[in-house]
Backbone of each chain as ProteinMPNN parsed JSONL, in Angstrom:
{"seq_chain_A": "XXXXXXXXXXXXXXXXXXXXXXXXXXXXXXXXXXXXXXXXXXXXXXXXXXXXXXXXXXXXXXXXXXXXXXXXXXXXXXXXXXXXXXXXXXXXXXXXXXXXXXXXXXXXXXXXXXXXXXXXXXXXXXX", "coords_chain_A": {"N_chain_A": [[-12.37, -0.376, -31.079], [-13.401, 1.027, -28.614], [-12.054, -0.326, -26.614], [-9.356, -0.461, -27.232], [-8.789, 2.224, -26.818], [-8.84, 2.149, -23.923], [-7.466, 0.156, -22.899], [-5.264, 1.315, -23.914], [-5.026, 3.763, -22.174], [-5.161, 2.902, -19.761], [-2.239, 2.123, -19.808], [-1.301, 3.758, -19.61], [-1.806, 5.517, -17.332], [-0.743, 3.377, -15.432], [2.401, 3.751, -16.089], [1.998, 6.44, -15.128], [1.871, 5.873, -12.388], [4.106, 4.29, -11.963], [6.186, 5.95, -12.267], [5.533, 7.679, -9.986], [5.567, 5.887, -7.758], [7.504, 3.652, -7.216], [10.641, 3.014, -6.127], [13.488, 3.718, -6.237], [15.573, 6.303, -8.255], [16.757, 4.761, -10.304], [15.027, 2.408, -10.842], [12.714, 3.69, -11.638], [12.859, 5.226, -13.79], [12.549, 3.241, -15.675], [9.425, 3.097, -15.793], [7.983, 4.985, -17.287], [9.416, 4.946, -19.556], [8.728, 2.279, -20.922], [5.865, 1.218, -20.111], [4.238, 3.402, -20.686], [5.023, 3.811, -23.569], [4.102, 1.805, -25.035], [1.471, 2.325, -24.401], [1.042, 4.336, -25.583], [1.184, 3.262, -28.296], [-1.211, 1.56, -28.327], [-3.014, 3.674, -28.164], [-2.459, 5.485, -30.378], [-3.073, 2.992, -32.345], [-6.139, 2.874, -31.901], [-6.422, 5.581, -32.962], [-6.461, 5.207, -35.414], [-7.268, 3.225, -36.307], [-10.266, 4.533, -35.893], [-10.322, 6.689, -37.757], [-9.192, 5.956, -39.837], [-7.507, 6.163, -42.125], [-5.517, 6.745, -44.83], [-3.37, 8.713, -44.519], [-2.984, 8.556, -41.581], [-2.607, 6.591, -41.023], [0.049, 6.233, -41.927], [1.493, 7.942, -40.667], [1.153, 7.153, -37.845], [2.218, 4.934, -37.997], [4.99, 5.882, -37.974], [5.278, 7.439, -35.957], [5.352, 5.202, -33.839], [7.511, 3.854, -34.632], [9.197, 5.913, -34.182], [9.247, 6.6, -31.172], [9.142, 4.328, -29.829], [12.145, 3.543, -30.754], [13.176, 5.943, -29.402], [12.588, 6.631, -27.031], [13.524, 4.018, -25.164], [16.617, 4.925, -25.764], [16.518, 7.791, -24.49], [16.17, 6.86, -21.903], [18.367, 5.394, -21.146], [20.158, 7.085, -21.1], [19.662, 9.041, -19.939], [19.734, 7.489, -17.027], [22.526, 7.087, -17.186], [23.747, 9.304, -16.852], [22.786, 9.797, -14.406], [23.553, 8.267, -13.185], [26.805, 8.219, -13.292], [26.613, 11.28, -12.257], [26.319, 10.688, -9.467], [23.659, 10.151, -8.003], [21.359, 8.644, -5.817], [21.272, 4.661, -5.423], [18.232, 2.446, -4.596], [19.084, 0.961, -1.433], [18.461, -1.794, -1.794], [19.674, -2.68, -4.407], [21.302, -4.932, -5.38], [23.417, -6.244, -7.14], [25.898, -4.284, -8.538], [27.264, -4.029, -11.189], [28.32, -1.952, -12.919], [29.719, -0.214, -10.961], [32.225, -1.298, -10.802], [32.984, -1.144, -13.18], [33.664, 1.259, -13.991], [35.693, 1.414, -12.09], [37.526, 0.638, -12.961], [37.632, 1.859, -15.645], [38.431, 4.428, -14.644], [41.153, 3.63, -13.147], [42.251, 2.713, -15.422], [42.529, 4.924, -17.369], [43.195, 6.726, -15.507], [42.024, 9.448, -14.257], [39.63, 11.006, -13.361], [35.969, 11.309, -13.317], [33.768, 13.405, -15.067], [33.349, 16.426, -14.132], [29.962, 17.813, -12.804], [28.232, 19.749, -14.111], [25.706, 21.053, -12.464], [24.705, 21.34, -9.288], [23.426, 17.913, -8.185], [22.362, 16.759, -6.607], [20.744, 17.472, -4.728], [18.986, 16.188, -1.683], [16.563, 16.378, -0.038], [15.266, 15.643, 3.312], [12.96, 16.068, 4.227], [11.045, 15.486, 2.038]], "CA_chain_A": [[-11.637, 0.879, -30.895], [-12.815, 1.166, -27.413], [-10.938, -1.325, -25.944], [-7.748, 0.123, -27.352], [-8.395, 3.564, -25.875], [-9.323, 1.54, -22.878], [-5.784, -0.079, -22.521], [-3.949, 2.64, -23.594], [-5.027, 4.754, -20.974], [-4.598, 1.408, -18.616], [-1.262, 1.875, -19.112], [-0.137, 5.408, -19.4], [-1.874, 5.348, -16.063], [0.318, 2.635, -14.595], [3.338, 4.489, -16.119], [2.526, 7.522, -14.068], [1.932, 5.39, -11.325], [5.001, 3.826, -11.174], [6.829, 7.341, -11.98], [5.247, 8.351, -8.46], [5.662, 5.107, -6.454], [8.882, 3.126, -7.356], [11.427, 3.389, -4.584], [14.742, 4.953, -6.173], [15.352, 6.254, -10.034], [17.239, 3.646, -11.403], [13.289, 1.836, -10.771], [11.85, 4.921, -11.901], [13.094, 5.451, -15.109], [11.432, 2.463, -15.873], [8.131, 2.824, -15.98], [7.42, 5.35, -18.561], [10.201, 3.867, -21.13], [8.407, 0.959, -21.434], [4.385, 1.458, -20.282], [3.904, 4.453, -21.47], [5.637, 3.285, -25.093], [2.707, 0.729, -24.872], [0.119, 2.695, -24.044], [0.826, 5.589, -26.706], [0.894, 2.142, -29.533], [-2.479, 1.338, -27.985], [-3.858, 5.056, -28.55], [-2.5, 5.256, -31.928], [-4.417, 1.881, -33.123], [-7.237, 3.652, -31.828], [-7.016, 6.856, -33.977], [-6.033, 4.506, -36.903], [-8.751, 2.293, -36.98], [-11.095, 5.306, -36.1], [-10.378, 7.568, -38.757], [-9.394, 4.658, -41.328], [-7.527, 7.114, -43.733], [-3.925, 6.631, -45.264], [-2.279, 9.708, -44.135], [-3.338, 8.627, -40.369], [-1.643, 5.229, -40.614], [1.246, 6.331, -42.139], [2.004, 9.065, -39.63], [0.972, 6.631, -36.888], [3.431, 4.079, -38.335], [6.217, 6.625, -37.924], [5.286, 7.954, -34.578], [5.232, 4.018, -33.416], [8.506, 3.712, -34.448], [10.184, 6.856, -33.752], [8.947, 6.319, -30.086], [9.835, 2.902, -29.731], [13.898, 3.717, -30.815], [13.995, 7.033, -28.858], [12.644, 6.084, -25.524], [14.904, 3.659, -24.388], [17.821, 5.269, -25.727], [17.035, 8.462, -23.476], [16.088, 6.356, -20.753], [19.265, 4.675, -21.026], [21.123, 8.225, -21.194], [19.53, 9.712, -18.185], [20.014, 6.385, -16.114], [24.282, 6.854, -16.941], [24.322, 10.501, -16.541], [22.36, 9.943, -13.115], [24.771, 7.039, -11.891], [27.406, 8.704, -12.962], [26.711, 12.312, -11.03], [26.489, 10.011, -8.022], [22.613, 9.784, -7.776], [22.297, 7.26, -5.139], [20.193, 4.238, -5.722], [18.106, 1.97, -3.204], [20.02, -0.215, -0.646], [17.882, -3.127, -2.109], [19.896, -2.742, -5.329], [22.882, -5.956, -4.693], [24.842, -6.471, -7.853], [26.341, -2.9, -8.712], [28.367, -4.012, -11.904], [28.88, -0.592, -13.43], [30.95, 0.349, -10.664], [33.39, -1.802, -10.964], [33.896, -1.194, -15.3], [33.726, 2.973, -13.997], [36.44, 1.996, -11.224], [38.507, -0.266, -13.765], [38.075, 2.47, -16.986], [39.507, 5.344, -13.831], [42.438, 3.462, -13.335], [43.369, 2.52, -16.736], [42.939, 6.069, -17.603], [44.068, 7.583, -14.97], [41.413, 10.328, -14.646], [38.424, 11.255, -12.916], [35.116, 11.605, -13.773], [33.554, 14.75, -15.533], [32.632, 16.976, -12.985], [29.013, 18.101, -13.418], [28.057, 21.464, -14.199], [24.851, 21.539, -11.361], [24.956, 19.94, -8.329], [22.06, 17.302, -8.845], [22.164, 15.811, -5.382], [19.576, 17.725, -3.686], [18.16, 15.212, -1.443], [15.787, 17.21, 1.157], [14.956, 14.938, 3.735], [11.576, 15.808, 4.485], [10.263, 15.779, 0.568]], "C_chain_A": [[-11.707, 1.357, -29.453], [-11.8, 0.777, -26.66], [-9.569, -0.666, -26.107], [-7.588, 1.316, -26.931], [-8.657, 3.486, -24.647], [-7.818, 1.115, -22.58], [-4.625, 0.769, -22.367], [-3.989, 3.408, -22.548], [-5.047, 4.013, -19.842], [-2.813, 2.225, -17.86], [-0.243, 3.068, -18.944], [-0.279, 5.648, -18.061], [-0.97, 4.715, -15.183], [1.633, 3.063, -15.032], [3.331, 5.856, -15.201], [2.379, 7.298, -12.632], [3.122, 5.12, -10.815], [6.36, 4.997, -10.761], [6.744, 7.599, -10.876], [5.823, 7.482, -7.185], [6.841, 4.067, -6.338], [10.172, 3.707, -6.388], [12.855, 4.26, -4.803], [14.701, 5.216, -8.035], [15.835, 5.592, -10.455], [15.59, 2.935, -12.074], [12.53, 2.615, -11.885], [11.613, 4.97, -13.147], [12.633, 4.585, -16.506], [9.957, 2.657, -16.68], [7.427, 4.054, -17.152], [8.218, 5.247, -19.747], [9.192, 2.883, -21.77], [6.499, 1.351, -21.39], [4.03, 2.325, -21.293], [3.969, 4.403, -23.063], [4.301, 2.436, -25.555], [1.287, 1.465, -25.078], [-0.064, 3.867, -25.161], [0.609, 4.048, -28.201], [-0.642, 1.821, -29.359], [-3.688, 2.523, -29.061], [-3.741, 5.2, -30.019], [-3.207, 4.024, -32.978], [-5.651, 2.307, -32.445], [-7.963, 4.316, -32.776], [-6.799, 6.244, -35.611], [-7.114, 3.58, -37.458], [-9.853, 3.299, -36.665], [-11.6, 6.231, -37.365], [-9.966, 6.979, -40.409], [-8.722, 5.719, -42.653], [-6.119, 6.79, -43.719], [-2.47, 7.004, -44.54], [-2.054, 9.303, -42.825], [-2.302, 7.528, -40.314], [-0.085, 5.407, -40.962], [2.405, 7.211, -41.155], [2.063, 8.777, -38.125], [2.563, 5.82, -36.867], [5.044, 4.833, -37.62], [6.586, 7.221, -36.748], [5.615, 6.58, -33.838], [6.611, 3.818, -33.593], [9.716, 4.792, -34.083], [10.156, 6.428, -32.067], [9.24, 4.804, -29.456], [11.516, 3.104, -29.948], [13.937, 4.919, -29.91], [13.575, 6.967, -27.472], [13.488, 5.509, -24.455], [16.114, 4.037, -24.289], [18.108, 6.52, -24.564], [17.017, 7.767, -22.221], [17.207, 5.928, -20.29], [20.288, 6.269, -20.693], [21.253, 8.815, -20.002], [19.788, 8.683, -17.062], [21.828, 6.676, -16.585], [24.298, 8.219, -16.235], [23.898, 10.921, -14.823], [23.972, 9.04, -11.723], [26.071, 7.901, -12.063], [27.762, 10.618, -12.686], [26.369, 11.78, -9.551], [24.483, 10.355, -7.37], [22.138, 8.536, -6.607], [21.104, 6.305, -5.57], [19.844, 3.259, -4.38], [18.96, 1.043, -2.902], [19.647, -1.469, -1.345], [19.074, -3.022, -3.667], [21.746, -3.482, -4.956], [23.262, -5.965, -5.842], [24.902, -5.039, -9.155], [27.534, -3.279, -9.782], [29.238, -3.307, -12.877], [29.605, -0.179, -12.961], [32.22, -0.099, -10.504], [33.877, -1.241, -12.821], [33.894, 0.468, -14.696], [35.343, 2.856, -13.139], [37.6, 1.465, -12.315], [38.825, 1.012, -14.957], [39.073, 3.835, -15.951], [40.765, 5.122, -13.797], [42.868, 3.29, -14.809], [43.955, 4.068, -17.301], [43.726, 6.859, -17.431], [43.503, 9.417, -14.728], [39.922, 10.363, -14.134], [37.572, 11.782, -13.709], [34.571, 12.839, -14.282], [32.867, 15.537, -14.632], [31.254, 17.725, -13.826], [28.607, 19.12, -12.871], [26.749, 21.971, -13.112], [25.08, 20.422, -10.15], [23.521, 19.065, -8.102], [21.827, 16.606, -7.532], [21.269, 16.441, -4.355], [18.482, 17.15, -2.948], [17.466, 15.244, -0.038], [15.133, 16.033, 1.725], [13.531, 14.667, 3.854], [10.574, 15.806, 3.099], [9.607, 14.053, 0.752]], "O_chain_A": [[-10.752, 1.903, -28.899], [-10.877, 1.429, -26.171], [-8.818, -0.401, -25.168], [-6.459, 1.699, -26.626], [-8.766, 4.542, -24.025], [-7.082, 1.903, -21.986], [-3.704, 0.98, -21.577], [-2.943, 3.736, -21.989], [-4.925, 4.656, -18.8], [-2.36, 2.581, -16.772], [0.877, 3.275, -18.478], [0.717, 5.957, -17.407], [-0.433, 5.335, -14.265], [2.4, 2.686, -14.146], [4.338, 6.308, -14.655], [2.631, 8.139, -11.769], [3.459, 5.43, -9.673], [7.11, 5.078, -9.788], [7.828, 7.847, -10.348], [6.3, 7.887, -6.125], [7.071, 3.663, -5.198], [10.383, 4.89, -6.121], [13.312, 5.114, -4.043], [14.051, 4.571, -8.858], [15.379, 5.52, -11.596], [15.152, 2.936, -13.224], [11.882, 2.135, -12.815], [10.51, 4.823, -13.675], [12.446, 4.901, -17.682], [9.611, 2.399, -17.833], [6.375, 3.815, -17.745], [7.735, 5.445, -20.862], [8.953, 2.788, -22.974], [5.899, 1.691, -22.409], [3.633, 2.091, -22.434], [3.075, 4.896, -23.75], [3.67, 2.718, -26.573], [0.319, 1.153, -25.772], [-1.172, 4.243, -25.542], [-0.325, 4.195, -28.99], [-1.305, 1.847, -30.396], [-4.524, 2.407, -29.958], [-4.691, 5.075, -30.791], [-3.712, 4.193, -34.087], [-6.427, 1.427, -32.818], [-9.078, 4.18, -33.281], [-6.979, 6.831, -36.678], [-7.591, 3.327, -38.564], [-10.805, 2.92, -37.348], [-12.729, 6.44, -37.807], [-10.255, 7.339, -41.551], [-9.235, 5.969, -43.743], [-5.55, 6.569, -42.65], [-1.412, 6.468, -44.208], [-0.894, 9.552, -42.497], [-1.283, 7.597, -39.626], [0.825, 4.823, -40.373], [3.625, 7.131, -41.011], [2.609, 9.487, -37.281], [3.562, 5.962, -36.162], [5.906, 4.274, -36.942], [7.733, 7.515, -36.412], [6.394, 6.865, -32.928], [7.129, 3.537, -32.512], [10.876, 4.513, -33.78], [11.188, 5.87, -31.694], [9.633, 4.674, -28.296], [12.146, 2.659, -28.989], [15.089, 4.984, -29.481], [14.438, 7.337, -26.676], [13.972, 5.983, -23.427], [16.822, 3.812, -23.307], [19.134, 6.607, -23.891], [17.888, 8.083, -21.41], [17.334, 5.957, -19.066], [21.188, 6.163, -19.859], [22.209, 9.072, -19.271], [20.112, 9.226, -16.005], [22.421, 6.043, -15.711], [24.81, 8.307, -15.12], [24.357, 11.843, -14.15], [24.636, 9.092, -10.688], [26.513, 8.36, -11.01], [28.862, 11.139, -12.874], [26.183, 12.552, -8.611], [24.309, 10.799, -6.234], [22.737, 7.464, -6.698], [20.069, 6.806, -6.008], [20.593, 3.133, -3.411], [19.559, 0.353, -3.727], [20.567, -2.271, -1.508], [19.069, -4.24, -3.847], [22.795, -2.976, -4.556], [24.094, -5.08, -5.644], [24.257, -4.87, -10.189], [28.683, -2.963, -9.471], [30.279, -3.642, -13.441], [30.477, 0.381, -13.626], [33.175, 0.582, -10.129], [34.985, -1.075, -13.33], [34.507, 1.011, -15.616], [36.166, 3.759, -13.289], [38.636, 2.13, -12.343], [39.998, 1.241, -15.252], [40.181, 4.198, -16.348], [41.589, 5.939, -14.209], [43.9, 3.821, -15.219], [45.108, 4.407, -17.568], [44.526, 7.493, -18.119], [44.225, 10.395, -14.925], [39.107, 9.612, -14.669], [37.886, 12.533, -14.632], [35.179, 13.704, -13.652], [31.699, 15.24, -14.384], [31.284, 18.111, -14.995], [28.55, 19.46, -11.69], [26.697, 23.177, -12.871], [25.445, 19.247, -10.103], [22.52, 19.726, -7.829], [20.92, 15.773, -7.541], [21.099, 15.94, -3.243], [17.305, 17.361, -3.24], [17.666, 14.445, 0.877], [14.466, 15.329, 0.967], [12.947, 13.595, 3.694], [9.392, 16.13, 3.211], [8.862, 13.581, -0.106]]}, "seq_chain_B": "XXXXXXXXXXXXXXXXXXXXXXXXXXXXXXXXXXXXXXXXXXXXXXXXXXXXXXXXXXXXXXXXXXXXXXXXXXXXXXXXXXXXXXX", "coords_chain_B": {"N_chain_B": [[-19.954, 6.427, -26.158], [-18.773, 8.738, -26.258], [-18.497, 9.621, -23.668], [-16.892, 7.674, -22.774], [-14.607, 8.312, -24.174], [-14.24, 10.266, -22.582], [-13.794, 9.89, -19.919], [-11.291, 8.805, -20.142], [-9.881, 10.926, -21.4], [-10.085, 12.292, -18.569], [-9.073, 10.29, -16.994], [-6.214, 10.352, -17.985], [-5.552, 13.057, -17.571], [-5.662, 12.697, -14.836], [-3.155, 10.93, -14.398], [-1.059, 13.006, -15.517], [-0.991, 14.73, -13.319], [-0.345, 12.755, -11.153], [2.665, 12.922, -12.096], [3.63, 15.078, -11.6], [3.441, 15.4, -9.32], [5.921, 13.597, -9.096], [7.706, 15.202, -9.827], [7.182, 17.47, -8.379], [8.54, 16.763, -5.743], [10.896, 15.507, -6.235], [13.512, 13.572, -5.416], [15.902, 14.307, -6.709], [17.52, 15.822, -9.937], [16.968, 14.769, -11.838], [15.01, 13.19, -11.981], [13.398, 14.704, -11.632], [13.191, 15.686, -15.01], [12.693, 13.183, -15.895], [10.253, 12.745, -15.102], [8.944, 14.97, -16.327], [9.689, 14.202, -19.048], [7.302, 11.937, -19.0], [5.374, 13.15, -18.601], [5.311, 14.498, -21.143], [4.88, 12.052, -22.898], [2.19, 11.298, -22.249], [0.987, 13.68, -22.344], [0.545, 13.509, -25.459], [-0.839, 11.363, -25.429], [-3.346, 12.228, -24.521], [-3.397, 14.278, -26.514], [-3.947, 12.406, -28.884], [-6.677, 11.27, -27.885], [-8.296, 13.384, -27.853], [-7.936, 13.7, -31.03], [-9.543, 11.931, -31.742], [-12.008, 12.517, -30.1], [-12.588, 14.896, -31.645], [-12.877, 13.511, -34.215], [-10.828, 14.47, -36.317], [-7.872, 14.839, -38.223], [-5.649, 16.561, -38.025], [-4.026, 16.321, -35.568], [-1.994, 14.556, -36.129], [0.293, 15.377, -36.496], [1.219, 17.09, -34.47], [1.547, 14.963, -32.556], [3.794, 13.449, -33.809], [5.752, 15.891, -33.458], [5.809, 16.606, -30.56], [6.709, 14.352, -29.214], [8.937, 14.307, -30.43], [10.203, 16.809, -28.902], [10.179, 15.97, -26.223], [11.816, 14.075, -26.156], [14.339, 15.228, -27.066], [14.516, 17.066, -24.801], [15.298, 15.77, -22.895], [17.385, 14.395, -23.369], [19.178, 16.348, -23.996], [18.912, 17.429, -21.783], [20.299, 15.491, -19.492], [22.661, 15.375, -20.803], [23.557, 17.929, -20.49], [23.362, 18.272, -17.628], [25.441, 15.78, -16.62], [27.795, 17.115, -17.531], [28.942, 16.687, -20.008], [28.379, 18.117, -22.121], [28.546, 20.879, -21.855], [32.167, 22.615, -20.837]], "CA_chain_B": [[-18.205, 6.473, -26.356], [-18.466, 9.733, -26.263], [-18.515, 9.834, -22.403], [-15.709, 6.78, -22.103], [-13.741, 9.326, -24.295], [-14.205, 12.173, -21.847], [-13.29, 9.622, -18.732], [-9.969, 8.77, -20.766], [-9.055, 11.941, -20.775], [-9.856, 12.456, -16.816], [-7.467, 9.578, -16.684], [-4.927, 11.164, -18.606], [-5.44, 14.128, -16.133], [-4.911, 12.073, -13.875], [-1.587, 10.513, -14.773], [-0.311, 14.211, -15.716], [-0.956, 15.01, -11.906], [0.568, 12.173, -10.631], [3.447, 12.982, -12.671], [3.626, 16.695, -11.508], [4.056, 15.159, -7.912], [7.23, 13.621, -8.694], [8.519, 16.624, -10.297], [7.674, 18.508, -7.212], [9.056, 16.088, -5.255], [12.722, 15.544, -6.877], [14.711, 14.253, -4.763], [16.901, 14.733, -7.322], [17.393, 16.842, -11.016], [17.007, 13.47, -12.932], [13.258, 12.831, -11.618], [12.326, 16.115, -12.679], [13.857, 15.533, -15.881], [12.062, 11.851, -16.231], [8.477, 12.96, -15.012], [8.601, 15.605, -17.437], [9.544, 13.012, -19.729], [6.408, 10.812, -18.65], [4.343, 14.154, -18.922], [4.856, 14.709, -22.261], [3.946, 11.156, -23.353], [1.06, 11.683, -21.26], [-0.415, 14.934, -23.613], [0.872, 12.623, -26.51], [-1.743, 10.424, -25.293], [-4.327, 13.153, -24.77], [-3.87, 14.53, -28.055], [-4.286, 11.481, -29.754], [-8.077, 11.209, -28.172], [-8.824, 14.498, -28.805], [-8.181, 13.783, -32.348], [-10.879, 10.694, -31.745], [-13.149, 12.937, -29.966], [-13.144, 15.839, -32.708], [-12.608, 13.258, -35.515], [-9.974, 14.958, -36.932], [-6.65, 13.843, -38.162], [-4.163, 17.13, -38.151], [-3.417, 16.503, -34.562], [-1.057, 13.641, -35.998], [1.675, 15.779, -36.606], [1.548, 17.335, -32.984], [1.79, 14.45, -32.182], [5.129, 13.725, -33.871], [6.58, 16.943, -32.851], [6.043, 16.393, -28.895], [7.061, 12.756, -29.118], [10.599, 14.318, -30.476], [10.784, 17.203, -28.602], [10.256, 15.338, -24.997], [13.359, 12.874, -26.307], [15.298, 16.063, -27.476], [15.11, 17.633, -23.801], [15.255, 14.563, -22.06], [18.415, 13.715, -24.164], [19.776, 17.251, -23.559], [19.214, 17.862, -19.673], [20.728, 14.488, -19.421], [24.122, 15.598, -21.312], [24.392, 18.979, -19.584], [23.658, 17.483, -15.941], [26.046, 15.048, -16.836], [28.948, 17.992, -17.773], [29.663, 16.364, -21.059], [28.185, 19.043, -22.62], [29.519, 22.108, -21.442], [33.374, 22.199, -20.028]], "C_chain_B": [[-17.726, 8.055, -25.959], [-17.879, 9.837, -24.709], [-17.152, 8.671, -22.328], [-14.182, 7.548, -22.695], [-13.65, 9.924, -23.723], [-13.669, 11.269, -20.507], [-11.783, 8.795, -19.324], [-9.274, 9.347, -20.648], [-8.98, 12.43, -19.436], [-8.832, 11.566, -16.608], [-6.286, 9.775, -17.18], [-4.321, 12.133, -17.587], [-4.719, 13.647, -15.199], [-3.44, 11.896, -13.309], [-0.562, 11.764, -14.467], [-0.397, 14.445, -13.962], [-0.17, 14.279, -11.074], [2.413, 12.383, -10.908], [4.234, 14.242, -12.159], [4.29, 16.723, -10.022], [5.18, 14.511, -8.031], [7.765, 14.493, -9.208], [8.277, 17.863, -9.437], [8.386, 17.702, -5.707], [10.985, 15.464, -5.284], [12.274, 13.869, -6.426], [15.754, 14.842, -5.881], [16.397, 15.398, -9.033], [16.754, 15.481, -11.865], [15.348, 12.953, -12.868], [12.974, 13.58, -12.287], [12.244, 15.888, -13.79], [12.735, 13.942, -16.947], [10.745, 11.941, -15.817], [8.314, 13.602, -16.075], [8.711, 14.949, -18.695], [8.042, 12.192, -19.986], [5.161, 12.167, -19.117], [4.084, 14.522, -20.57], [4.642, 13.527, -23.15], [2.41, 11.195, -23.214], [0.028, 12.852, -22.203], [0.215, 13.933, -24.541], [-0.566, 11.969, -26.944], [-3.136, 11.329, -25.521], [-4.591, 13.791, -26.282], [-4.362, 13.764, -28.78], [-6.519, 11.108, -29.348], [-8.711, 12.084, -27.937], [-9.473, 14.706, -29.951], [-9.426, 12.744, -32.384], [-12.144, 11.332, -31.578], [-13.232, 14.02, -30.951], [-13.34, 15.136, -33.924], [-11.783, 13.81, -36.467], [-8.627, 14.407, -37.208], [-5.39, 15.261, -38.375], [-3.952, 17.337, -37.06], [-2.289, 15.48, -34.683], [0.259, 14.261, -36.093], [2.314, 16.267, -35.69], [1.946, 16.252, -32.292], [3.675, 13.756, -32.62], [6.24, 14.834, -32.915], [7.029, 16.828, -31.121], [7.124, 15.248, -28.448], [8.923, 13.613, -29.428], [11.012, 15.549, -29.5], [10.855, 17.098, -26.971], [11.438, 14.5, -25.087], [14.519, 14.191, -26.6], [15.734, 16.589, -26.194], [15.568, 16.412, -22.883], [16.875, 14.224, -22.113], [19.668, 15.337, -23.496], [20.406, 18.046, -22.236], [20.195, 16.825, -19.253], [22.306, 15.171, -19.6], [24.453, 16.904, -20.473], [24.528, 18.507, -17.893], [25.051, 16.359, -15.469], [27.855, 15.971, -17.012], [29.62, 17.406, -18.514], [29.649, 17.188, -22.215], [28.557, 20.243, -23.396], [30.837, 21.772, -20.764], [33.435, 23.49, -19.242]], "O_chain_B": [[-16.646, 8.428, -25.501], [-16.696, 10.167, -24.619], [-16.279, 9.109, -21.579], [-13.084, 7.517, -22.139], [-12.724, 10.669, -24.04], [-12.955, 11.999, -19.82], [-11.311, 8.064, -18.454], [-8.192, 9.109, -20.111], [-7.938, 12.97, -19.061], [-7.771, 11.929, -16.102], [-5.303, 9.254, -16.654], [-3.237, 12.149, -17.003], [-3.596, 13.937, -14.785], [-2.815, 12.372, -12.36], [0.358, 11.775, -13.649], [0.687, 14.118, -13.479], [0.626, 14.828, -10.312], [3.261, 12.055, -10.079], [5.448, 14.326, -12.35], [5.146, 17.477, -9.559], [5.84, 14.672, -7.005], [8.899, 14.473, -8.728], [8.842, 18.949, -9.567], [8.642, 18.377, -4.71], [11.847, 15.173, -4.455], [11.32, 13.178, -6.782], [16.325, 15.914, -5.681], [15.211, 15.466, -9.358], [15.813, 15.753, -12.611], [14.736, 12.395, -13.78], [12.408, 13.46, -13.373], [11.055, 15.775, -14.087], [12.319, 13.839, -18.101], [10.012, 11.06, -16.265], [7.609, 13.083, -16.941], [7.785, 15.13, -19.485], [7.723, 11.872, -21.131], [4.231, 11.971, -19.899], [2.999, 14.755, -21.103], [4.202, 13.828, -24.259], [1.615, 11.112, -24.15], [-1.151, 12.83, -22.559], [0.54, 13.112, -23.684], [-1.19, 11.948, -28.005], [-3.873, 11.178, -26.496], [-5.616, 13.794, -26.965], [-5.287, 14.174, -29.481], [-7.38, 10.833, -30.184], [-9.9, 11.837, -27.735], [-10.533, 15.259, -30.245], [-10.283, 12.952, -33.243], [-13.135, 11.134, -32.281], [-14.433, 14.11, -31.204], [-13.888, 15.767, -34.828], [-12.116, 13.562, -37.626], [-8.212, 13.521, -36.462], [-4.294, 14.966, -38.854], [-3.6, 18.503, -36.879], [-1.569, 15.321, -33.698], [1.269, 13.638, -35.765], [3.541, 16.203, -35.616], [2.724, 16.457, -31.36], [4.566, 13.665, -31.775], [7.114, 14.621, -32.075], [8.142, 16.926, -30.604], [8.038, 15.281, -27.624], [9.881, 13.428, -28.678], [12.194, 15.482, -29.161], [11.478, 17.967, -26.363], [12.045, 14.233, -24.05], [15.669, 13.931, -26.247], [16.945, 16.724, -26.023], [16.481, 16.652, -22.093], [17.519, 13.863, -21.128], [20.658, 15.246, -22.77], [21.379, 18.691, -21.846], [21.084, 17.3, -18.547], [23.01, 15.431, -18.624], [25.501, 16.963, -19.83], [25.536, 18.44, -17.19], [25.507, 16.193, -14.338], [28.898, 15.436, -16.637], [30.816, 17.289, -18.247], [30.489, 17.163, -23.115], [28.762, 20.576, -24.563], [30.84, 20.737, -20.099], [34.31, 23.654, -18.392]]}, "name": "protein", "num_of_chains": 2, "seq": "XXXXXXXXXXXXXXXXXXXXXXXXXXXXXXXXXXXXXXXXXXXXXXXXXXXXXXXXXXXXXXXXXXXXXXXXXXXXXXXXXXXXXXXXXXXXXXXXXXXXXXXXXXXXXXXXXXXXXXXXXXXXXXXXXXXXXXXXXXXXXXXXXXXXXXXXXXXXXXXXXXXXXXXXXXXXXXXXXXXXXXXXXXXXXXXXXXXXXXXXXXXXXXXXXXXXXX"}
């Protein structure tokens, strides 16, 4: 049981690591989708084999999978709604194939993008 | 254990701090948005060895609740930032 509250907290750690140190958010968004997802499965076989009781596993079970389906999906939500309010991402980032299916669905349409209700581009140089 | 429980949660601390600096940091709304995200896995985590160190088991349902309502704002800031939202 140590061990597993030993890992888990491994990797929630390296999820808020990479939150801090990853170079643009596309990167970013990353690292607590996935670690963090990890590291809470860890903690929960922890309190499951600690406390060894029914209700615990069953409620674990359910947290394990709620968290596992709803992670990536926001991750995935806030990564469109970033790209498309024009978020910028790093130079290192070479094959950009979203903006071609965004410039292709514009023309077919015929219709610009949804303008967004704050302006999210506040990108203070000296921060 | 007791004590590798109590430096668990300093590393939890931890994390949450690190976390706090990109959400004062931005650059942009979507960081904020995705630390706070990372933060509330983060007490997720803490709660859960809480419940280890008190031995108790009705912190499992807090633990549900957070877990959905960190995906509910996450999901929500997302759609209004986005101006699919609101028109």
């Amino acid at each position: 049981m140590g061990g597993a509250v030993v890992v888990g907290v491994f990797f929630m750690f390296v999820a808020a690591l990479g939150v801090l140190r990853l170079e643009d958010f596309y990167s970013r968004v990353h690292a607590p989708t996935k670690a963090a997802t990890l590291g809470l499965i860890f903690l929960l076989l922890a309190v499951t084999v600690y406390l060894a009781e029914a209700v615990v596993l069953t409620k674990a079970i359910l947290a394990v999978l709620f968290i596992a389906a709803t992670a990536p999906v926001g991750a995935h939500i806030l990564a469109r709604a970033a790209y498309r309010t024009g978020v910028p991402a790093s130079p290192n980032t070479r094959p950009d194939e979203y903006a071609g299916v965004l410039e292709r669905r514009r023309r077919e349409t015929g219709q610009d993008e949804p303008e967004s209700a704050v302006d999210v581009r506040e990108d203070e140089p000296g921060a | 254990m007791t004590i590798l429980l109590l430096s668990a949660l300093g590393v939890i601390g931890l994390s949450i701090a690190l976390c706090l600096i990109r959400v004062v940091r931005g650059p942009s709304l979507f960081d904020r948005v995705m630390a706070f995200d990372c933060i509330a896995l983060c007490m997720v985590g803490a709660i859960l060895i809480m419940s280890i160190l008190l031995s108790t088991d009705v912190f499992m349902d807090v633990v549900l609740v957070v877990a959905l309502l960190g995906f509910l704002g996450a999901v929500s800031l997302a759609a209004y930032l986005e101006g699919t939202l609101v028109d």
